[in-house]
PDB file with one MODEL, atoms N, CA, C and O in Angstrom:
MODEL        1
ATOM      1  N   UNK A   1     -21.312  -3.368 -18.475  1.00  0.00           N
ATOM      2  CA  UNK A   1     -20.334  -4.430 -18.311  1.00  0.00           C
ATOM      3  C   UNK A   1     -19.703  -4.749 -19.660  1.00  0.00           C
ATOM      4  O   UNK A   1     -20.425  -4.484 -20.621  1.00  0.00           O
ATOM      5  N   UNK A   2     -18.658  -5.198 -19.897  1.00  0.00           N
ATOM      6  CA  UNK A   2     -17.801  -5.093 -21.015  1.00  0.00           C
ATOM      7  C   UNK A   2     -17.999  -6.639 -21.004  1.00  0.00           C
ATOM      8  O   UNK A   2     -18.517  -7.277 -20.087  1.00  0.00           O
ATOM      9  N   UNK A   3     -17.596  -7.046 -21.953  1.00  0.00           N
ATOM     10  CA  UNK A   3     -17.849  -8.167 -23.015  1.00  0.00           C
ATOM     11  C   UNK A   3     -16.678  -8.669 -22.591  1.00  0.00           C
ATOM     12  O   UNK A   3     -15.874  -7.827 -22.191  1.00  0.00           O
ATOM     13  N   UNK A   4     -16.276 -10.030 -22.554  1.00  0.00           N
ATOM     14  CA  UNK A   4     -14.360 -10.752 -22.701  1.00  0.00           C
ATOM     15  C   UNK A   4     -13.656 -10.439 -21.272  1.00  0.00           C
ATOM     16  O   UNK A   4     -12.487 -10.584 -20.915  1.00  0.00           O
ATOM     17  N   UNK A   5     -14.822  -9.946 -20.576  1.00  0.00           N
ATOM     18  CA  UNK A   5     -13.872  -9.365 -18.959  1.00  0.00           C
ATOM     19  C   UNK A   5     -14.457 -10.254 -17.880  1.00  0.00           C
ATOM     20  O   UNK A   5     -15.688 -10.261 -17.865  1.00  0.00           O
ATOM     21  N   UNK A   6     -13.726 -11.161 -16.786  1.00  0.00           N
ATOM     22  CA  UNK A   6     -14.015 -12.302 -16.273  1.00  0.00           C
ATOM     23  C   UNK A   6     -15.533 -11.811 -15.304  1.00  0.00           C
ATOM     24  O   UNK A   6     -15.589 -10.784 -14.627  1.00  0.00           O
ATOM     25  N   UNK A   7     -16.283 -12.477 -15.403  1.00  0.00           N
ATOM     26  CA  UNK A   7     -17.724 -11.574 -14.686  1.00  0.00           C
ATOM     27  C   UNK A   7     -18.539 -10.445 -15.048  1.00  0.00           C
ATOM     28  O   UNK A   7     -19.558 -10.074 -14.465  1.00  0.00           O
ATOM     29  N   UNK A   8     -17.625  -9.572 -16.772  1.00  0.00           N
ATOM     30  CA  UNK A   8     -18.051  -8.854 -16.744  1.00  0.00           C
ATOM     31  C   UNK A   8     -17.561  -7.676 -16.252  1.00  0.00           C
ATOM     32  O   UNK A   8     -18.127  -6.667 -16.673  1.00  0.00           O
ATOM     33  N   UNK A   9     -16.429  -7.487 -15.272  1.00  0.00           N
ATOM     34  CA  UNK A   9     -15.808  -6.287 -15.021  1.00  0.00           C
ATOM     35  C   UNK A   9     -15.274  -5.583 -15.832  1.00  0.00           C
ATOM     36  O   UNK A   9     -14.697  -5.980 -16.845  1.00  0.00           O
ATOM     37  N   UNK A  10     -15.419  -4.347 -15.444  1.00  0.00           N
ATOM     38  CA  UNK A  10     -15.007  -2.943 -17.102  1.00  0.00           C
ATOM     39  C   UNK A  10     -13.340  -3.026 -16.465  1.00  0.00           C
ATOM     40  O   UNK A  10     -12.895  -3.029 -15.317  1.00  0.00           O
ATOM     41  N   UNK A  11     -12.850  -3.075 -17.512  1.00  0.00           N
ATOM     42  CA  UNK A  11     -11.597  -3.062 -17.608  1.00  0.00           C
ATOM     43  C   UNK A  11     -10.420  -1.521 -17.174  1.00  0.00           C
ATOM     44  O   UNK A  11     -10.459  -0.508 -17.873  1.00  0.00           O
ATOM     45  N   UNK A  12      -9.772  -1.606 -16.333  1.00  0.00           N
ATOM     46  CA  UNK A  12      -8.991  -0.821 -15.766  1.00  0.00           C
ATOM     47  C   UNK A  12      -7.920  -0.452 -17.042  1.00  0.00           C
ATOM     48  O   UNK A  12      -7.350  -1.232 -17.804  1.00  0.00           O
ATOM     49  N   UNK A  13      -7.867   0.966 -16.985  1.00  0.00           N
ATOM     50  CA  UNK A  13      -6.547   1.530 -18.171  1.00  0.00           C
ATOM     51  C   UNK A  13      -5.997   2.464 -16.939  1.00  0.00           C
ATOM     52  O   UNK A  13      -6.728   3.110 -16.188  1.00  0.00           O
ATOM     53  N   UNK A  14      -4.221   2.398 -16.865  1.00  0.00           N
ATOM     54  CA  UNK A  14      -3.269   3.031 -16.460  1.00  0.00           C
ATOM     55  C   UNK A  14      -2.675   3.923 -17.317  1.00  0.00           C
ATOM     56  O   UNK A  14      -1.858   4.701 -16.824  1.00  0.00           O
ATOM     57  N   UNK A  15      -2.904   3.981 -18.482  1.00  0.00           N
ATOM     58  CA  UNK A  15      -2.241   4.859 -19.652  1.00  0.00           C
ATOM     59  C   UNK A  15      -0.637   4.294 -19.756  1.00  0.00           C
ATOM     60  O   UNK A  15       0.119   4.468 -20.711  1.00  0.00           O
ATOM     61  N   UNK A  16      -0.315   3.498 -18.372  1.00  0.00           N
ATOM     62  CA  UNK A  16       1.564   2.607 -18.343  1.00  0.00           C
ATOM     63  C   UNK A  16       1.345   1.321 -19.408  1.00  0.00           C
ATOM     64  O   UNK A  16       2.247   0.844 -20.097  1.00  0.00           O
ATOM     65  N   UNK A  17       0.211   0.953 -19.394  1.00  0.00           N
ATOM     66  CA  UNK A  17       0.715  -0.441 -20.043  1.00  0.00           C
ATOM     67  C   UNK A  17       0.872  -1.297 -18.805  1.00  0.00           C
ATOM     68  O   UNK A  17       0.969  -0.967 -17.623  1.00  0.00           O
ATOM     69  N   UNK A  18       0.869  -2.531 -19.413  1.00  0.00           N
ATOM     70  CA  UNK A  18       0.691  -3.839 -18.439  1.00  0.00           C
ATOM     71  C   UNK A  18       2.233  -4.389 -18.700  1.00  0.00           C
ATOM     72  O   UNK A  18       2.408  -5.501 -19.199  1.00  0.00           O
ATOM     73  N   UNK A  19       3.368  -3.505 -18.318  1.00  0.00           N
ATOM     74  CA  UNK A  19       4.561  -4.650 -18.331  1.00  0.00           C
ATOM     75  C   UNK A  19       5.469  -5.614 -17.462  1.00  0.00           C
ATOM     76  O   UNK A  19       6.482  -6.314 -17.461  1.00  0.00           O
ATOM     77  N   UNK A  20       4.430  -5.171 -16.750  1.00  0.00           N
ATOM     78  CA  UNK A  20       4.800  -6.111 -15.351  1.00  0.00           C
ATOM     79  C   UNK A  20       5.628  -4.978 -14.326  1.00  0.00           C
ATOM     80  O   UNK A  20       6.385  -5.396 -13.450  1.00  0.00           O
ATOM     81  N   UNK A  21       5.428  -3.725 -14.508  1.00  0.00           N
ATOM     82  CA  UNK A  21       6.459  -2.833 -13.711  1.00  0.00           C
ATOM     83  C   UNK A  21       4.855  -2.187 -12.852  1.00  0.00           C
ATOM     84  O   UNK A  21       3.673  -2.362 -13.150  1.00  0.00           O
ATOM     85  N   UNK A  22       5.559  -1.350 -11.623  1.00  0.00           N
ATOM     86  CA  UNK A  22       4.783  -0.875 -11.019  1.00  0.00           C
ATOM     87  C   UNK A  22       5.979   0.764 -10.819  1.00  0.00           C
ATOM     88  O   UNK A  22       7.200   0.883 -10.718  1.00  0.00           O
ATOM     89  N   UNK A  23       4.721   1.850 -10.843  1.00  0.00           N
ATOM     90  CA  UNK A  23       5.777   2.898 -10.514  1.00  0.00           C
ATOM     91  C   UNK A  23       5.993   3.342  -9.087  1.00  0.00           C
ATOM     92  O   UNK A  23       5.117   2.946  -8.319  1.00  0.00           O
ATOM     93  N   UNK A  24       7.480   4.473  -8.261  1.00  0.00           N
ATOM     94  CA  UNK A  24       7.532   4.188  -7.244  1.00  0.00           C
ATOM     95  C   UNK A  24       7.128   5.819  -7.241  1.00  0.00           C
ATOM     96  O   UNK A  24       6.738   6.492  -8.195  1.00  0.00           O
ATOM     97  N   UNK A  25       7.372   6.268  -5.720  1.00  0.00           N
ATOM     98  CA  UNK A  25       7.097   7.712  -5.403  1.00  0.00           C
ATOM     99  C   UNK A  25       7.913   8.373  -5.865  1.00  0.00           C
ATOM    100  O   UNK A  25       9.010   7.828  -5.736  1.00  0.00           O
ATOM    101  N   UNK A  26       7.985   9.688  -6.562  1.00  0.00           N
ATOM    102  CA  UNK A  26       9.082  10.716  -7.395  1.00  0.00           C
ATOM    103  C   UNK A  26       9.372   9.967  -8.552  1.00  0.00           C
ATOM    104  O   UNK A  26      10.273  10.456  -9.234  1.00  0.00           O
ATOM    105  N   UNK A  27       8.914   9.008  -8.939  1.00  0.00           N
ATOM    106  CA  UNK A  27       9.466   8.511 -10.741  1.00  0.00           C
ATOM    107  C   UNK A  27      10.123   7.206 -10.341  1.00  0.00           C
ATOM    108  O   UNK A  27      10.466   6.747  -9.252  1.00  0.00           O
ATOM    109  N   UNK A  28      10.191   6.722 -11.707  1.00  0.00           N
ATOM    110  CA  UNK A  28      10.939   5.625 -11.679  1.00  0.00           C
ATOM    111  C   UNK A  28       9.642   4.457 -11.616  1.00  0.00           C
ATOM    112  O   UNK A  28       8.467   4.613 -11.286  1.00  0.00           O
ATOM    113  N   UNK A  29      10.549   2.961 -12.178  1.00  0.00           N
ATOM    114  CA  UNK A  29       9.201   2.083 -12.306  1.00  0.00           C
ATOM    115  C   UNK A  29      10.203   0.913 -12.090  1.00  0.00           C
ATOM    116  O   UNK A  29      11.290   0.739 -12.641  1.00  0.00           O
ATOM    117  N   UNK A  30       9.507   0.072 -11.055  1.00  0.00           N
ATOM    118  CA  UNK A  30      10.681  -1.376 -10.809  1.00  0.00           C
ATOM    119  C   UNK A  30       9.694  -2.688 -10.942  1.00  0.00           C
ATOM    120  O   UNK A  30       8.552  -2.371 -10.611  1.00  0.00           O
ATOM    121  N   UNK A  31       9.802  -4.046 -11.323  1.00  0.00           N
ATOM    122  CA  UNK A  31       9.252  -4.978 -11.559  1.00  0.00           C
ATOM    123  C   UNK A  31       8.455  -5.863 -10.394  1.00  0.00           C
ATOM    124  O   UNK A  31       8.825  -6.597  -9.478  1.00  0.00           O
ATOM    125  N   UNK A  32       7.260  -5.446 -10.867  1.00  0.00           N
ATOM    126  CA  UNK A  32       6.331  -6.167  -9.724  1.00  0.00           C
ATOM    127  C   UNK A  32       6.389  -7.401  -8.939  1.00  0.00           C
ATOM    128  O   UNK A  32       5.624  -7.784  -8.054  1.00  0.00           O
ATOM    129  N   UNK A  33       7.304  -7.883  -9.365  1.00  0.00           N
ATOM    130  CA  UNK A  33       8.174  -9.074  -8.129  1.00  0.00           C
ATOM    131  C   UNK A  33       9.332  -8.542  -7.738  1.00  0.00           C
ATOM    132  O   UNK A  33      10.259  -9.351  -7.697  1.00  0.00           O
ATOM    133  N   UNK A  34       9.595  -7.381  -7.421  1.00  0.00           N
ATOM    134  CA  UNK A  34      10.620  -6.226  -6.737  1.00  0.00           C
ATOM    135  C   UNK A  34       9.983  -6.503  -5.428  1.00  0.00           C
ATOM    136  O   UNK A  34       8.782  -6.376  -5.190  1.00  0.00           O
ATOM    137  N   UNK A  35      11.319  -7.071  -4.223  1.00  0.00           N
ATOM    138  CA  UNK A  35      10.935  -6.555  -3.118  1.00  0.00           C
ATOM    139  C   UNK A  35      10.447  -5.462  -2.770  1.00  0.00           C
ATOM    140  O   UNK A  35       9.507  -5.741  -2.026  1.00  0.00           O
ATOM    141  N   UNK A  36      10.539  -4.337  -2.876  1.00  0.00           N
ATOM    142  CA  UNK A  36      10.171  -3.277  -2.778  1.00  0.00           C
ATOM    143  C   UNK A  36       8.150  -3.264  -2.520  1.00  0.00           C
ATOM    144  O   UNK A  36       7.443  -2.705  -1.681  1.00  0.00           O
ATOM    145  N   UNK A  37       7.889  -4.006  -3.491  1.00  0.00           N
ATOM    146  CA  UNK A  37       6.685  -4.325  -3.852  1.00  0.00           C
ATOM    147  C   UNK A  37       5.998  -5.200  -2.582  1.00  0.00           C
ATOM    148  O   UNK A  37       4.943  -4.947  -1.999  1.00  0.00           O
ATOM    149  N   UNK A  38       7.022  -6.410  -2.321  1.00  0.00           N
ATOM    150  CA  UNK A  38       6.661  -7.079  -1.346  1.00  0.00           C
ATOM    151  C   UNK A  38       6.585  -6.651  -0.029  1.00  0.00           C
ATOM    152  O   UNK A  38       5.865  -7.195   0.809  1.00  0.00           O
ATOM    153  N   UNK A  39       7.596  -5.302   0.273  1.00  0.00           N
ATOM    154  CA  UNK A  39       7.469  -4.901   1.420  1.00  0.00           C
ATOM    155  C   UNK A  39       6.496  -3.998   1.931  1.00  0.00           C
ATOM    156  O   UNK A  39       6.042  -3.895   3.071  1.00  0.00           O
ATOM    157  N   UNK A  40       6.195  -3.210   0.644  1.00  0.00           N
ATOM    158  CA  UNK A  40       5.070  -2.128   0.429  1.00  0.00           C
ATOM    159  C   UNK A  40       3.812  -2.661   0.882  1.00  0.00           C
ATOM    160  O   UNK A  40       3.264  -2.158   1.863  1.00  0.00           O
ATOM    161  N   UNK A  41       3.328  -3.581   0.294  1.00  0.00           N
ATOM    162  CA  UNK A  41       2.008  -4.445   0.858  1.00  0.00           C
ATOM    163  C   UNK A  41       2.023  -5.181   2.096  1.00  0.00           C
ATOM    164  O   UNK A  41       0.986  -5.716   2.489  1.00  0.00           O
ATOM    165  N   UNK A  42       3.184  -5.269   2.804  1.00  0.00           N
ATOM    166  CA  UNK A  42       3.237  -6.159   3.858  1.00  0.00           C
ATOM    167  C   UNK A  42       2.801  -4.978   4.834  1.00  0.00           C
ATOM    168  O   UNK A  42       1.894  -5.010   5.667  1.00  0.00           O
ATOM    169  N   UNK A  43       3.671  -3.918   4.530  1.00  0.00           N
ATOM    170  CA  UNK A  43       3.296  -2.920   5.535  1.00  0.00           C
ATOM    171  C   UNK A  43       2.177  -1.831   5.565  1.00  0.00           C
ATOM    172  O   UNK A  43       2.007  -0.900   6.352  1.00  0.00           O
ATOM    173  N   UNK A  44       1.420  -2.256   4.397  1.00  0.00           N
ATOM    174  CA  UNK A  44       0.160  -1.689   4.286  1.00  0.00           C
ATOM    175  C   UNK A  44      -0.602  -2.481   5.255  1.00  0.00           C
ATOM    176  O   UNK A  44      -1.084  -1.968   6.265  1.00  0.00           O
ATOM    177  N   UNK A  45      -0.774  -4.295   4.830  1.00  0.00           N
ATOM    178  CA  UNK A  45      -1.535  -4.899   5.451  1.00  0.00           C
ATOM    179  C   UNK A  45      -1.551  -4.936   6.959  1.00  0.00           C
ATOM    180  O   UNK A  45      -2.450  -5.307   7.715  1.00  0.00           O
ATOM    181  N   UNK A  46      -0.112  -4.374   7.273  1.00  0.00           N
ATOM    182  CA  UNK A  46      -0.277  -4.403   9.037  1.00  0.00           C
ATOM    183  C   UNK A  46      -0.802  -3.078   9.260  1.00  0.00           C
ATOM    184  O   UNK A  46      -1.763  -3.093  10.029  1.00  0.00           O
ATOM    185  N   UNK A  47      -0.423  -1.746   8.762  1.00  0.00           N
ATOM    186  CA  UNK A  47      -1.525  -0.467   9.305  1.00  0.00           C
ATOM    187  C   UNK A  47      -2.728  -1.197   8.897  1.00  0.00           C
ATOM    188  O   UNK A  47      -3.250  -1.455   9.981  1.00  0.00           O
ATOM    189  N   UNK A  48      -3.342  -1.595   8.149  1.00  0.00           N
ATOM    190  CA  UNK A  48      -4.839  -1.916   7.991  1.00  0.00           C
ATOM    191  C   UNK A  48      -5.105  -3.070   8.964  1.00  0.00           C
ATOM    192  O   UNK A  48      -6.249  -3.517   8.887  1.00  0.00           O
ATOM    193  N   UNK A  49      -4.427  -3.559   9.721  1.00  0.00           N
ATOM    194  CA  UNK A  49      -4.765  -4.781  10.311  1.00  0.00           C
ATOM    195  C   UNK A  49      -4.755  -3.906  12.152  1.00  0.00           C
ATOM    196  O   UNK A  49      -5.492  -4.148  13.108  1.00  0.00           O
ATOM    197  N   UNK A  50      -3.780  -3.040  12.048  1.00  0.00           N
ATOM    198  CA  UNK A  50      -3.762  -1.985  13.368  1.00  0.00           C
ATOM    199  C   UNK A  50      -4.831  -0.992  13.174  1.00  0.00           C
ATOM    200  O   UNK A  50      -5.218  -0.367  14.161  1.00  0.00           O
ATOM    201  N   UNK A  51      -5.418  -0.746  11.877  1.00  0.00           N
ATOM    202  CA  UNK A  51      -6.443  -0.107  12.269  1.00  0.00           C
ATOM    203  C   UNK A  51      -7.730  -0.569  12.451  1.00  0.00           C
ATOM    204  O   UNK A  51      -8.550   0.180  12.983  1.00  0.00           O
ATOM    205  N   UNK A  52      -8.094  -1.854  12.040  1.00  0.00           N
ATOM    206  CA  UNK A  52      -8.795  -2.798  12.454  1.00  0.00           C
ATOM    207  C   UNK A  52      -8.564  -3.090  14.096  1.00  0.00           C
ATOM    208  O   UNK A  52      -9.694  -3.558  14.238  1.00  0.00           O
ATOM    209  N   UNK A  53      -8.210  -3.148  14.931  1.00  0.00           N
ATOM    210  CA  UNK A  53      -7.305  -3.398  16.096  1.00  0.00           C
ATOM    211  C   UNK A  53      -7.850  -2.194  16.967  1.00  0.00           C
ATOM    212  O   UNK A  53      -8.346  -2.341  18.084  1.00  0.00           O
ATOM    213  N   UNK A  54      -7.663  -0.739  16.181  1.00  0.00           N
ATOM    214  CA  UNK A  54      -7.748   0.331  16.886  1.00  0.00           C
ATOM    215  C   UNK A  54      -9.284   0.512  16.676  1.00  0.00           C
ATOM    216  O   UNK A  54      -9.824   1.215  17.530  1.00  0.00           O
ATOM    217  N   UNK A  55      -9.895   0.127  15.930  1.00  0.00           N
ATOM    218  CA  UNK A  55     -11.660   0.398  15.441  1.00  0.00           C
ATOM    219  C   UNK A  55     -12.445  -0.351  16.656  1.00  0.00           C
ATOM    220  O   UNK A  55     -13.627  -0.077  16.864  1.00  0.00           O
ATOM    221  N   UNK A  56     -11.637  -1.457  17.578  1.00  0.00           N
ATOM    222  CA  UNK A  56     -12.115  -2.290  18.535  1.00  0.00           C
ATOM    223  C   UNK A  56     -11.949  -2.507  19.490  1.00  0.00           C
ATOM    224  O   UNK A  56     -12.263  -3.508  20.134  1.00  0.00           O
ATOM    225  N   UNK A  57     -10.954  -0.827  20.030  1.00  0.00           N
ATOM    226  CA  UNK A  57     -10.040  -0.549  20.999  1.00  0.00           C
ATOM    227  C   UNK A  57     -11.538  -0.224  22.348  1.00  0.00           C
ATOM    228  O   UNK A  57     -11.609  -0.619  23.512  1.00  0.00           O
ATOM    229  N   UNK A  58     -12.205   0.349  21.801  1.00  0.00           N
ATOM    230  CA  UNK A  58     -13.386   1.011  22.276  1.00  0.00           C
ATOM    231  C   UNK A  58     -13.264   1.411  24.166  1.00  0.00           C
ATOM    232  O   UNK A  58     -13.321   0.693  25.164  1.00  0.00           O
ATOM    233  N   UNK A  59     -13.126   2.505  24.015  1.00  0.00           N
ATOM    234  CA  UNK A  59     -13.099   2.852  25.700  1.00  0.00           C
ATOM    235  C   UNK A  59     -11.685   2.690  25.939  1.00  0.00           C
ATOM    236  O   UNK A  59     -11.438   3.238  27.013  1.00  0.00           O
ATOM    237  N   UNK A  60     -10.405   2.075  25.316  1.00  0.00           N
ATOM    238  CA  UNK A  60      -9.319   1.500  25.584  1.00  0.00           C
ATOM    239  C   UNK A  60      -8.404   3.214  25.189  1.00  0.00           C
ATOM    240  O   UNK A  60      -7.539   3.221  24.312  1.00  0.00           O
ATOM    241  N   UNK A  61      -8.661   4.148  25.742  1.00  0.00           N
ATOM    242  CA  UNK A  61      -8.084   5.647  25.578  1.00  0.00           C
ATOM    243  C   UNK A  61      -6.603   5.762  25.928  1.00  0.00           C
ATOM    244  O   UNK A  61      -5.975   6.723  25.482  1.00  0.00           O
ATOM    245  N   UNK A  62      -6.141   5.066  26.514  1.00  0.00           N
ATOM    246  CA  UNK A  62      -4.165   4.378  26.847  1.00  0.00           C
ATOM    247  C   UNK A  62      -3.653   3.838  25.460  1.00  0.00           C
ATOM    248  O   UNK A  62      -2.708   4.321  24.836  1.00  0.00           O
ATOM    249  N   UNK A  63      -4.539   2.595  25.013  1.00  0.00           N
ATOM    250  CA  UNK A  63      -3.947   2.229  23.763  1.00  0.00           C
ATOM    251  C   UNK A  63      -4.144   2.707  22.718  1.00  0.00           C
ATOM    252  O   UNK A  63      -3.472   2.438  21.722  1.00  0.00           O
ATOM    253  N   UNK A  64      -5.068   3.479  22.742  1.00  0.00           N
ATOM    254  CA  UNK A  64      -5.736   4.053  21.047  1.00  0.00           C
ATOM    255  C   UNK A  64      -4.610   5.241  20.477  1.00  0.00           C
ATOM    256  O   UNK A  64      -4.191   5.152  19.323  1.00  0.00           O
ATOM    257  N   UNK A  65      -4.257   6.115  21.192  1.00  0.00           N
ATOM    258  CA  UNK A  65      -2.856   7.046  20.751  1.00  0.00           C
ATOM    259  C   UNK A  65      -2.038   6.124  20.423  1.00  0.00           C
ATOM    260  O   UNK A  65      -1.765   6.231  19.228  1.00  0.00           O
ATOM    261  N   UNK A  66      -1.299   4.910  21.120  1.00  0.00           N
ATOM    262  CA  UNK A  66       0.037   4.097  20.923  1.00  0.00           C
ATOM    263  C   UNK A  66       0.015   3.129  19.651  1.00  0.00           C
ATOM    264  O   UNK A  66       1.071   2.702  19.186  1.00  0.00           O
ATOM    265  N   UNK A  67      -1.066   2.844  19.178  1.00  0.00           N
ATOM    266  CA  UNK A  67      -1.911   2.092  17.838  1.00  0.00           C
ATOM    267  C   UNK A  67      -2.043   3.098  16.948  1.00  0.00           C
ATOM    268  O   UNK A  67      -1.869   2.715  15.791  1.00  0.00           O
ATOM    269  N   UNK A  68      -2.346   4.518  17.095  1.00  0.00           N
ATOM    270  CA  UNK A  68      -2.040   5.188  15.908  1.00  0.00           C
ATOM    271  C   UNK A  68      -0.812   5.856  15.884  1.00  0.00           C
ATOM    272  O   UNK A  68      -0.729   6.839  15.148  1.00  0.00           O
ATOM    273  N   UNK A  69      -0.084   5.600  16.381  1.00  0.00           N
ATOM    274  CA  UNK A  69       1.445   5.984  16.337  1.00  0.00           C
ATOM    275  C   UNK A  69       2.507   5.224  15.813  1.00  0.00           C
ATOM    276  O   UNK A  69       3.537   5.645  15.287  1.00  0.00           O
ATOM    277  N   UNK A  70       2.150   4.046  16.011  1.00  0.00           N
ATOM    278  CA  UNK A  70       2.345   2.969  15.353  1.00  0.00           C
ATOM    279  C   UNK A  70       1.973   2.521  13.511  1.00  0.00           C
ATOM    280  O   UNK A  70       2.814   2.428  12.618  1.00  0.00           O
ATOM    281  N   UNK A  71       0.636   2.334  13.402  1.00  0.00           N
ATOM    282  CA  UNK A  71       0.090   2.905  11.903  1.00  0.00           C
ATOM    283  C   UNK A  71       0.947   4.044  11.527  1.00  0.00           C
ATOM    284  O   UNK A  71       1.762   3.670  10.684  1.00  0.00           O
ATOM    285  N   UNK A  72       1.073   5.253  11.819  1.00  0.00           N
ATOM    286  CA  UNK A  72       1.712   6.189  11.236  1.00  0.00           C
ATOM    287  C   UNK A  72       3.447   6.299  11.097  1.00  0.00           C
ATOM    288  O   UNK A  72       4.227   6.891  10.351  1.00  0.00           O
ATOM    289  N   UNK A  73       3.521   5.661  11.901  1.00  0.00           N
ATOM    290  CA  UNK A  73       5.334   5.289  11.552  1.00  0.00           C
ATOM    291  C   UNK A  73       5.318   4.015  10.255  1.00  0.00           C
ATOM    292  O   UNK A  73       5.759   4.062   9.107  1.00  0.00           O
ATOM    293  N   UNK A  74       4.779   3.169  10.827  1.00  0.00           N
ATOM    294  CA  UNK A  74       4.571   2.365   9.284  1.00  0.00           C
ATOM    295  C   UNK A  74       4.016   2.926   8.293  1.00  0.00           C
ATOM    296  O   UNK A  74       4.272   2.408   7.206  1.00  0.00           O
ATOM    297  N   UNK A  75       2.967   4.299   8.292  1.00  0.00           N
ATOM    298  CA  UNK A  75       3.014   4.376   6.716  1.00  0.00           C
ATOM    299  C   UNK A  75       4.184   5.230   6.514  1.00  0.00           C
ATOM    300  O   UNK A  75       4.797   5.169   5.449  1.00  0.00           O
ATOM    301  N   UNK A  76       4.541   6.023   7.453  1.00  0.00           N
ATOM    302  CA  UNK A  76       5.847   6.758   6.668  1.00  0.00           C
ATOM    303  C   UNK A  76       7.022   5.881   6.656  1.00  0.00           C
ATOM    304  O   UNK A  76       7.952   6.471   6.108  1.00  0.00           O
ATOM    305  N   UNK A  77       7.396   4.519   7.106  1.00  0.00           N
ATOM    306  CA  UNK A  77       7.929   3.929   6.583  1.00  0.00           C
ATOM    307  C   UNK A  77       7.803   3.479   4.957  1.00  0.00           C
ATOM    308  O   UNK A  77       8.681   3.368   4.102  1.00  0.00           O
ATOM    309  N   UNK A  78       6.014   3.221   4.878  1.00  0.00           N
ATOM    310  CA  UNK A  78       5.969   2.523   3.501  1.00  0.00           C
ATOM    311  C   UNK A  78       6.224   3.793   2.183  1.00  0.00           C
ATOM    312  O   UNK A  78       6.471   3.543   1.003  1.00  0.00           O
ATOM    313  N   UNK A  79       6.127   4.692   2.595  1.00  0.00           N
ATOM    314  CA  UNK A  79       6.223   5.891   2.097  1.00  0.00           C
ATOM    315  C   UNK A  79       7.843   5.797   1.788  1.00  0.00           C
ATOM    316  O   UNK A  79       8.011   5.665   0.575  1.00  0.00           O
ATOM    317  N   UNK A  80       8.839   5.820   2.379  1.00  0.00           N
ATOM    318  CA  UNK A  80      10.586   5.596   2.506  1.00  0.00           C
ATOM    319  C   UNK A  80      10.708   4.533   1.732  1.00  0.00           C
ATOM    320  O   UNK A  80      11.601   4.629   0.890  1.00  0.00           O
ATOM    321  N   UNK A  81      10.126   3.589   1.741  1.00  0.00           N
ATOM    322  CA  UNK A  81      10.298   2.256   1.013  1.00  0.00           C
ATOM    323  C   UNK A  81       9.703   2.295  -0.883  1.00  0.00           C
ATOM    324  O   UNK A  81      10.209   1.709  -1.840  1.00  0.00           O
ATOM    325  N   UNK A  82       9.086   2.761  -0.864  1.00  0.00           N
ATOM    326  CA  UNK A  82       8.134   3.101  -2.037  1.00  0.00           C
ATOM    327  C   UNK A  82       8.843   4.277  -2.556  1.00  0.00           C
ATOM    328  O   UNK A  82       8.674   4.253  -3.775  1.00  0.00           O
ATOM    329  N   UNK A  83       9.344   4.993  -2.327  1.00  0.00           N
ATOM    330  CA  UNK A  83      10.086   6.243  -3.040  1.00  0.00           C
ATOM    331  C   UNK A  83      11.185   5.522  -4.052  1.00  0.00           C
ATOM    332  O   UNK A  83      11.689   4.415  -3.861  1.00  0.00           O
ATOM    333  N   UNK A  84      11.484   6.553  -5.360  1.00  0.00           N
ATOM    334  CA  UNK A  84      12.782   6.374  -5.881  1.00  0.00           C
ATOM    335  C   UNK A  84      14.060   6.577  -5.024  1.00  0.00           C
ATOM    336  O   UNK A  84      14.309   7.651  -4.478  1.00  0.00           O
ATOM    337  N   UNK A  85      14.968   5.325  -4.926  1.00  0.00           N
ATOM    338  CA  UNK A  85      15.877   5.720  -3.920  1.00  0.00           C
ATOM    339  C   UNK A  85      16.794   7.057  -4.616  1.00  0.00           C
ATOM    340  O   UNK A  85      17.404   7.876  -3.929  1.00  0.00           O
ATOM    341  N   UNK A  86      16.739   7.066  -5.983  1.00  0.00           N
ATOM    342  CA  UNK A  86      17.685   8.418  -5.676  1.00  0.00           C
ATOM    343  C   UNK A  86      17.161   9.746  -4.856  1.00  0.00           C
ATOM    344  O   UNK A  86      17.912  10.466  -4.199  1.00  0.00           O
ATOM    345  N   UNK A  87      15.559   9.975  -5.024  1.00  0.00           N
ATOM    346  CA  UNK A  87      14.573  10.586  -4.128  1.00  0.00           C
ATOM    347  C   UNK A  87      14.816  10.448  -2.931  1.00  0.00           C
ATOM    348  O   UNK A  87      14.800  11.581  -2.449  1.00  0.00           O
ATOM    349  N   UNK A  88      15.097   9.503  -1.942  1.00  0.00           N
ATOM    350  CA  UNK A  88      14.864   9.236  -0.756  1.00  0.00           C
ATOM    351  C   UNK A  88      15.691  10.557  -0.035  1.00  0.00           C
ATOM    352  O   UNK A  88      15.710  10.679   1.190  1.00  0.00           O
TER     353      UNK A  88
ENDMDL
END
């Protein structure tokens, strides 16, 4: 455990630096209060919240294909969203 780190947690290195940017898919780096950012996590948290959903589908063999079809259009949405738009 590292010394000066809140609890004791070892400290994370990106080799980017902490400038408040986050990078996107194919290059490029936009500012972590970039929508982009906001939409990225929104639509993470709903596949993770549909796959939570689908983990409790149990026996439910009608809905369990239509729940991962769903997850998978949202991540290749978040995937479209997260790219450099000159990339897209």
């Amino acid at each position: 455990m590292s010394a000066g780190t809140p609890g004791g947690t070892p400290p994370i290195y990106t080799k980017t630096g902490d400038d408040g940017t986050t990078g996107l898919l194919f290059g490029g780096r936009v500012s972590k209060a970039d929508p982009v950012v906001e939409v990225c996590g929104t639509l993470d948290e709903a596949v993770a919240a549909l796959g939570l959903g689908r983990s409790l589908l149990r026996g439910e063999r009608d809905l369990e294909p239509v729940v991962l079809d769903l997850q998978r259009g949202l991540f290749a949405a978040a995937a479209e969203v997260a790219a450099n738009p000159r990339a897209r």
